[in-house]
N, C-alpha and C positions, 0 to 999 in steps of 0.2 A: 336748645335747653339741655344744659348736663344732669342726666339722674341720674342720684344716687340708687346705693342697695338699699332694699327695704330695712330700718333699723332690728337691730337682735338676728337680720340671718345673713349668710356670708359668701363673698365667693370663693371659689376656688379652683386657685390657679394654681400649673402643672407641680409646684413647690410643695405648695399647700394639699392638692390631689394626693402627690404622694403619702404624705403622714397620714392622711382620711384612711388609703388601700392600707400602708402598712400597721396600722391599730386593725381595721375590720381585719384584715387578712391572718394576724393573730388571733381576734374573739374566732372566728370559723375555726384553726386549725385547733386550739384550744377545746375548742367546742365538742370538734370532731373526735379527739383522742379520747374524752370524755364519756363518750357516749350518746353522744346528742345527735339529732337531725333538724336540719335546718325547715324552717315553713316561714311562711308572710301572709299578709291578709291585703286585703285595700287600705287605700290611705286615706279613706274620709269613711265613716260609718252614718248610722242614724244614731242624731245627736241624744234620744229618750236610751242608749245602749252606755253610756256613761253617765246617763242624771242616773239610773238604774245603781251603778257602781259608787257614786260619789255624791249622788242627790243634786237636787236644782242650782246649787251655790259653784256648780263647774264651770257651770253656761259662760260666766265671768273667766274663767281661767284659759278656753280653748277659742278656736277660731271655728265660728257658726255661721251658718249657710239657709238658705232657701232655696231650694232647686226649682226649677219650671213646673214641675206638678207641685209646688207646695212641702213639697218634704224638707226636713227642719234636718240637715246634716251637719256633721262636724269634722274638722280634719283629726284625725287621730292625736292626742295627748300620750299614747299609752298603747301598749300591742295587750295587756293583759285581758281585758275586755274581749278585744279579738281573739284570745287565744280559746277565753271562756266557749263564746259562743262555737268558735270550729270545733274544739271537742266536742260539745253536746250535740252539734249537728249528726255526730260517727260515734256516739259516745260506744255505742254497741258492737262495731266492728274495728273498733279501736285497739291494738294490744296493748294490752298495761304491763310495767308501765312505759304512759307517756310522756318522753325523755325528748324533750324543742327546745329549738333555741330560735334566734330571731335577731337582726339586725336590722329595721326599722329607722326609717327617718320618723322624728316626730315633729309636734307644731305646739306650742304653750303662749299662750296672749298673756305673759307676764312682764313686769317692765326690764331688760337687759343688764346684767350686770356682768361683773368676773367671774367667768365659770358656769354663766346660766343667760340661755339665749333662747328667742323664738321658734327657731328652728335645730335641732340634732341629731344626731344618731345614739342610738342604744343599743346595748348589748342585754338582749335577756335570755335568761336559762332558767326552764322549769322541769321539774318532776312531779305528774300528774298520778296518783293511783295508789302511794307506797302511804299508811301511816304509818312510819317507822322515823324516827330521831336521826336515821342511815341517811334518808334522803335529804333532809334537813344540812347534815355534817356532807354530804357530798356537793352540793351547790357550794356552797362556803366554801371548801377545797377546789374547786373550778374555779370560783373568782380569784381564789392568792395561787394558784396555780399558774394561768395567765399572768398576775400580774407580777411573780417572782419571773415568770420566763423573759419579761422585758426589764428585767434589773431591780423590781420593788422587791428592799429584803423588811426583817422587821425590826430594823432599824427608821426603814420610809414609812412604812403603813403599816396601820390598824386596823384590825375586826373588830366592832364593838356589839356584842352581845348582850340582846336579853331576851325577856320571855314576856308576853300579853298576858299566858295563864298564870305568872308570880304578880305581873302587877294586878291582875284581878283579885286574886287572893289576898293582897296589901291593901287594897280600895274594898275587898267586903270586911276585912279583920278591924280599916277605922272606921268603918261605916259609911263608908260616900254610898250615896243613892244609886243603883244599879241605871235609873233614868238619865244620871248626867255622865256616863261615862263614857259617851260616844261623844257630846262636847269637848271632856276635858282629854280625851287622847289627843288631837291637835294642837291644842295648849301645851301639854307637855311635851309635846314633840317639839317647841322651841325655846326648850330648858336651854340648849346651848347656841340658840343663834340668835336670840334678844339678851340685853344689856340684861346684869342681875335685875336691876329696878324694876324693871319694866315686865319683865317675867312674874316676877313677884308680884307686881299691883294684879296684873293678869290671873294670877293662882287666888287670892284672896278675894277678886270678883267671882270667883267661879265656886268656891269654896270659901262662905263668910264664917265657917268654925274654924276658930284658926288654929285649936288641936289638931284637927283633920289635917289643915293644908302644913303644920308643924311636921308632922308624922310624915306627909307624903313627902315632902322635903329631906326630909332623915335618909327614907328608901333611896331615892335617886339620886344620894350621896354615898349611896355605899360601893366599894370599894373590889369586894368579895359574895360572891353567894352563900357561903356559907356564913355570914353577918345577915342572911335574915332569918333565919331558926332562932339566929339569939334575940332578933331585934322582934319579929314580925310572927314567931310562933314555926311551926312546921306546914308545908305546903307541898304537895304532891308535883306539883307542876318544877321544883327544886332536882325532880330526881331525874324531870326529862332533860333540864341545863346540864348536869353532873354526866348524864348517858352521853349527851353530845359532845362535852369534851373529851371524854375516851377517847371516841371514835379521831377528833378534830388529834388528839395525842397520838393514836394511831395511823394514824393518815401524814404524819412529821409534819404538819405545822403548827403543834403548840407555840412557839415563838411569836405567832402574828394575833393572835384574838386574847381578846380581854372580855369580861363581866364589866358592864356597865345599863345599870338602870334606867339613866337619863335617855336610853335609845325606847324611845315608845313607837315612831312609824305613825303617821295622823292619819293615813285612813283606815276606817272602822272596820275594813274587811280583816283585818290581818288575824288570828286565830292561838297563836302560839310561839314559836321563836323568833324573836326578831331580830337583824344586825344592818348593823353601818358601817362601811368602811372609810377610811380618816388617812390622811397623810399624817406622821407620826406628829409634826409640828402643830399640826389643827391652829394651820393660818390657809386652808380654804375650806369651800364646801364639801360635802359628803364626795366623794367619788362614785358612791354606788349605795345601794342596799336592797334590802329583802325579807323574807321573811315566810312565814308556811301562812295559808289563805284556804283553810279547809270549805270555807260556805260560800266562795266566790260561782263556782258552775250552779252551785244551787239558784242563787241570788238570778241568773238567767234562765231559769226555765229544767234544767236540769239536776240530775243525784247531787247527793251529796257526796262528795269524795273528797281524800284527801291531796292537795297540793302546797307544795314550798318555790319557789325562786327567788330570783333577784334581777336588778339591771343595775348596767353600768353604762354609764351617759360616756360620749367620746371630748366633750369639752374642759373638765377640772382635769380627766384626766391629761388629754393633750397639754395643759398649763403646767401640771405636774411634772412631768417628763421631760419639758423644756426647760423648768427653771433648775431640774437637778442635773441638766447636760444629758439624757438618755436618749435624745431623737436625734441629735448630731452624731451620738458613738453610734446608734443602732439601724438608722434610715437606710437600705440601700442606695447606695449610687446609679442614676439611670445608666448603661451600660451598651455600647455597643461588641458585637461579635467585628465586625467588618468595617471600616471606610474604606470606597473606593477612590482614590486619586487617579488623576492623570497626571502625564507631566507636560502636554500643550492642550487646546481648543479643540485640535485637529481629532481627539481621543475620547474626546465626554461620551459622544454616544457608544462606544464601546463600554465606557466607564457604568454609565448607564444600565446598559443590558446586562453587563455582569452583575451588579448589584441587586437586579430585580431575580437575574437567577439564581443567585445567594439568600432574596427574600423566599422563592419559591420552593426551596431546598430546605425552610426552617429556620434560618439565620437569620439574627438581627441584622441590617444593612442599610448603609447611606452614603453620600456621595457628597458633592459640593456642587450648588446652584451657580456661583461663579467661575468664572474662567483664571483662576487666580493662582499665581505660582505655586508651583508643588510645597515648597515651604510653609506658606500661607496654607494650602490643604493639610498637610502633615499637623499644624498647629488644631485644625477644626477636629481631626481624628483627635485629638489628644484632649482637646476641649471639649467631647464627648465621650471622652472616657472609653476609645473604642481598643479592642485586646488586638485587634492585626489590622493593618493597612496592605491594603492590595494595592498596588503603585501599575498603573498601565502605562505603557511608552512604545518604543519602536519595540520593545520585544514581543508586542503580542502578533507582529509579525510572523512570527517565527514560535507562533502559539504557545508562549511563555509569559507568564507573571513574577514579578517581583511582590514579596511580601515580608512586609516588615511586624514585628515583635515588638507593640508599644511599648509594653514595660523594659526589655532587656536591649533597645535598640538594634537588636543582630534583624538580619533580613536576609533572607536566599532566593534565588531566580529557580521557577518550580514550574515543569509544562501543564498546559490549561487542562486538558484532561487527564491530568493525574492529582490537582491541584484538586478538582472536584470531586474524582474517586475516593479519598483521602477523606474527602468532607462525608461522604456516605456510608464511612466504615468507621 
């Protein structure tokens, strides 16, 4: 019987591997320059740790378990839960602020599509402890940070910016009921990923005054922040957008973010600034996003403090990257330092021993399993990309190697211990 992979998660093979390392190995160095330090949690929690976060209606969205004793566990959707509970565990011996990041497989029981699968990796970066607009404008500057250092200019991608406390102030100036506003944040959060129609029927069930859902319509067509003083009255929450983008202008990437309304974020934790990031073209999914979550450590047992982040998933963007040509220009080539060649049968195991003392020295190194003309070896050195070939033959008689220069074809005959002095200085 042939089985398959499980449908929405994927393997990966040595091709595939490499893109996985060289995305993570960007978020970390990115990470790192940033000011961040890296942590992780377990990969399954107690499943009441995200109804906690997101209420009963997740149960549906993750992968749930029954342990042997009865405990009701869930594979991780999400590290921000985790991240909650680790700080409050140390919240005291903690220094502020606390500057994490996280690369995390995750697991979502949704149905698979382009860009969005069962299984992934994410990139998240938070700053725990700062209320300041600062921390807020420096996450966002770490996400187009990274993603300018892999070739996204803002030409490719978008920041789309807005704020929880303007739309709150828009939702109490037409009146919506403070009771339905944790409904209709989800809703609006699929302003742009359902057909107009269907959005619309959607807003008018949720909102049967149809001044109200008129008005709200208005807002999350505006264009500019400074269009709702004129439209929506003055609002405080105006002056914390206005402060961020200073900073985002001082920080040199006003080119890549915009003021857009339509960005709400559907879970109800979110507290104040929120953003999405977008391929310029918005023919795929979000890339990433985020937002500050002041009541989320409260919500587990813990103070109330302030935090902001975001994540960035490794699949729209891996798609992104491919369809603009940036993983062919930017992927390293696996690389050898060394092949060892012989030129008869008679040589392998000297071929052999050289090469594991080449491994043992630091060096990349490899050899040929077959007994195949040195031609045929010289081809496999080339076929992996290797920077010198060490060619054994009658000279190591006379404890000399010949070694050749893939790229430039020159080679010279070099004695064996000076061959490896040379290697150590």
């Amino acid at each position: 019987m042939k089985i398959q992979p499980v449908k929405g998660t994927r393997d990966f093979y040595p091709a595939d591997m490499a893109v996985r390392n060289w995305i993570i190995d960007g978020w970390k160095r990115v990470s790192i320059r940033n000011g961040f330090e890296e942590y992780d949690g377990p990969i399954f929690e107690y499943l009441k740790m995200f109804q906690v976060k997101s209420g009963d209606e997740i149960v549906e969205q993750l992968f749930s378990l029954t342990d042997r004793g009865g405990r009701e566990l869930a594979l991780r959707p999400e590290i921000t839960p985790t991240l909650a509970r680790m700080v409050n565990q140390r919240i005291n011996s903690l220094a502020k602020p606390i500057k994490w990041f996280s690369v995390p497989r995750l697991f979502r029981a949704e149905r698979p599509q382009k860009g969005r699968l069962r299984e992934f990796f994410q990139w998240n970066v938070d700053i725990i402890g700062v209320d300041d607009v600062l921390a807020d404008a420096e996450v966002i500057f770490t996400a187009v940070d990274y993603l300018r250092d892999i070739g996204l200019g803002p030409n490719d991608i978008v920041v789309k910016i807005s704020s929880r406390k303007i739309l709150k102030a828009v939702l109490e100036d037409i009146g919506v009921p403070e009771q339905s506003w944790d409904s209709l944040y989800p809703a609006l959060d699929k302003k742009n990923k359902l057909p107009p129609e269907t959005f619309e029927k959607m807003l008018n069930d949720l909102l049967p005054n149809s001044e109200m859902a008129s008005r709200l319509r208005e807002f999350m067509e505006l264009e500019k922040v400074q269009q709702i003083t004129n439209k929506f009255g003055y609002s405080e929450a105006i002056h914390e957008y206005l402060e961020l983008m200073r900073y985002l202008d001082q920080m040199g990437i006003n080119a890549y973010y915009r003021f857009d309304p339509s960005v709400v974020r559907g879970l109800a934790y979110y507290t104040g600034l929120v953003f999405e990031i977008y391929d310029k073209a918005s023919e795929l999914r979000a890339i990433g996003g985020g937002g500050r979550y002041d009541n989320l450590l409260k919500l587990f047992g813990g103070p109330a403090i302030a935090a902001t982040g975001f994540g960035i998933g490794d699949c729209v963007l891996a798609i992104m990257l491919e369809e603009k040509g940036l993983l062919e220009k930017q992927l390293p080539k696996p690389k050898l330092d060394y092949f060892v060649a012989c030129v008869d049968e008679a040589y392998k195991q000297a071929a052999v021993k050289l090469t594991m003392r080449l491994r043992s020295a630091g060096w990349t190194a490899s050899f040929s399993y077959k007994g195949a003309k040195l031609s045929k070896q010289l081809k496999e050195a080339s076929d992996q990309n290797a920077r010198r070939c060490v060619i054994i033959g009658t000279e190591i008689e006379n404890n000399q190697l010949i070694v050749k220069d893939m790229s430039t074809g020159q080679q010279k005959l070099i004695e064996n211990d000076r061959f490896f002095a040379e290697l150590e200085s």
